[in-house]
Structures are given as structure tokens and as C-alpha cells.
C-alpha positions as semicolon CSV with decimal commas, in nm:
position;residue;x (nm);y (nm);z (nm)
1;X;0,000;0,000;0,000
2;X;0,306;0,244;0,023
3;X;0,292;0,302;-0,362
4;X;-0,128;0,413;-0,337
5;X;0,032;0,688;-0,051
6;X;0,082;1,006;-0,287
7;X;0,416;1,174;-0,253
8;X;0,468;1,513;-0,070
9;X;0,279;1,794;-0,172
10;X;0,034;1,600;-0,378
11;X;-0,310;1,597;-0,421
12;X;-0,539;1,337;-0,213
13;X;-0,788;1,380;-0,498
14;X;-0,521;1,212;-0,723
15;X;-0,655;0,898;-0,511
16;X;-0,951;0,730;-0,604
17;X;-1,150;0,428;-0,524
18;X;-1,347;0,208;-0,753
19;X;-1,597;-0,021;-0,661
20;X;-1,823;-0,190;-0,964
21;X;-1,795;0,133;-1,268
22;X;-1,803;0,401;-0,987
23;X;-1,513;0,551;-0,867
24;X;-1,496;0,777;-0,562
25;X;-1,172;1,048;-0,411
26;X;-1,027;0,933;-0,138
27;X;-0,991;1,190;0,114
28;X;-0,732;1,023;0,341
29;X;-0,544;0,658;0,318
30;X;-0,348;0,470;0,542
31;X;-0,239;0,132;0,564
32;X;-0,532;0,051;0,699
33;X;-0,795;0,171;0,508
34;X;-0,897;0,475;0,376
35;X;-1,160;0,796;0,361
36;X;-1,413;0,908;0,128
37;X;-1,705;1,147;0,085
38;X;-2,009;0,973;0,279
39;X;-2,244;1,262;0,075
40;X;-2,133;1,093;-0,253
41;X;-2,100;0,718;-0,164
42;X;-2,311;0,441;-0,062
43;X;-2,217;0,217;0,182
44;X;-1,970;-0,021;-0,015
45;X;-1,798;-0,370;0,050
46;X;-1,665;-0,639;-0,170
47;X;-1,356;-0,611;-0,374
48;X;-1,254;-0,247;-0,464
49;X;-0,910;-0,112;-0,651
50;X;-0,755;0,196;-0,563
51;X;-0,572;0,461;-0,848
52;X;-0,344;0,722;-0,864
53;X;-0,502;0,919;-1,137
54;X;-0,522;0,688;-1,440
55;X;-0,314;0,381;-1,300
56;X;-0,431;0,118;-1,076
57;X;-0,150;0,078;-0,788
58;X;-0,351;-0,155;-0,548
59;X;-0,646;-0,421;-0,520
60;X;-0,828;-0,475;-0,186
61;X;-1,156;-0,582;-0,005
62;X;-1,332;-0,301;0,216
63;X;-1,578;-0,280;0,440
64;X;-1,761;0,032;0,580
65;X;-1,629;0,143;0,918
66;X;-1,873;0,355;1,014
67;X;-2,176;0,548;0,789
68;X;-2,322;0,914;0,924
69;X;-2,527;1,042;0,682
70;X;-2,344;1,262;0,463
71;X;-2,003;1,259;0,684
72;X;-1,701;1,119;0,552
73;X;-1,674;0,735;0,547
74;X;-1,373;0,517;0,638
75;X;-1,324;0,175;0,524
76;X;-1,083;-0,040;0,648
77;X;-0,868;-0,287;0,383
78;X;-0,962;-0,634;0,473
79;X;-0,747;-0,760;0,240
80;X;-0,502;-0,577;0,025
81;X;-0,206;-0,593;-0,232
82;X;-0,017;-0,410;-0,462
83;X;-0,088;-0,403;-0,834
């Protein structure tokens, strides 16, 4: 998962996850799991693969931590590996 980490001074929003055809910025990522916009998502599970930009730099199954209502959501990696 060190790869998917952007280098200083980059852009989170160069992160994305995709689950299915829908892809979604992640707002924060660590080697745990990872942060995105609860106003835009659903609550997602099942096997998901995470870009930097146009290039796919890891494959992992998530599972919703915790879903608020329109506050950020953090899923953790249940299982995960580089690409």
C-alpha cells in the first residue's frame, strides 16, 4: 500500500476508489484503510481497486467502518495488495 500513498505535496484527490464502474476520491489513506465522501457514496464492500489518477497501484476488499449520513466514510482494507 506504500505506492497508493501520494508523494509530498500532492493531491489526495489524485486517489480514487473504484468499486463496480463508480469511482470515488479518497480523502485520506493509510495502511489501513482509507476515507471518502459519505455525501457521494453508498455504503460499499466487496472487492474495490484503488488509483493514482489513471493507473491502478492496489487491489483490496473493504468494508464500511462507520456510515453518518453525509459525513465522511472510512473503510478499512480487509485484504489488500499491490498491483
Amino acid at each position: 500500500m506504500r505506492r497508493a500513498r501520494p508523494a509530498a505535496g500532492r493531491k489526495r484527490a489524485d486517489l480514487s476508489l473504484q468499486v463496480g464502474a463508480r469511482r470515488f476520491a479518497i480523502l485520506d489513506m493509510d495502511s489501513r484503510g482509507c476515507v471518502i465522501d459519505g455525501r457521494v457514496s453508498a455504503v460499499l464492500r466487496g472487492h474495490a481497486a484503488i488509483f493514482e489518477g489513471d493507473r491502478q497501484v492496489a487491489q483490496c476488499m473493504i468494508v464500511a467502518d462507520a456510515a453518518d449520513g453525509g459525513e465522511p466514510v472510512s473503510y478499512t482494507h480487509l485484504r489488500a495488495h499491490e498491483t
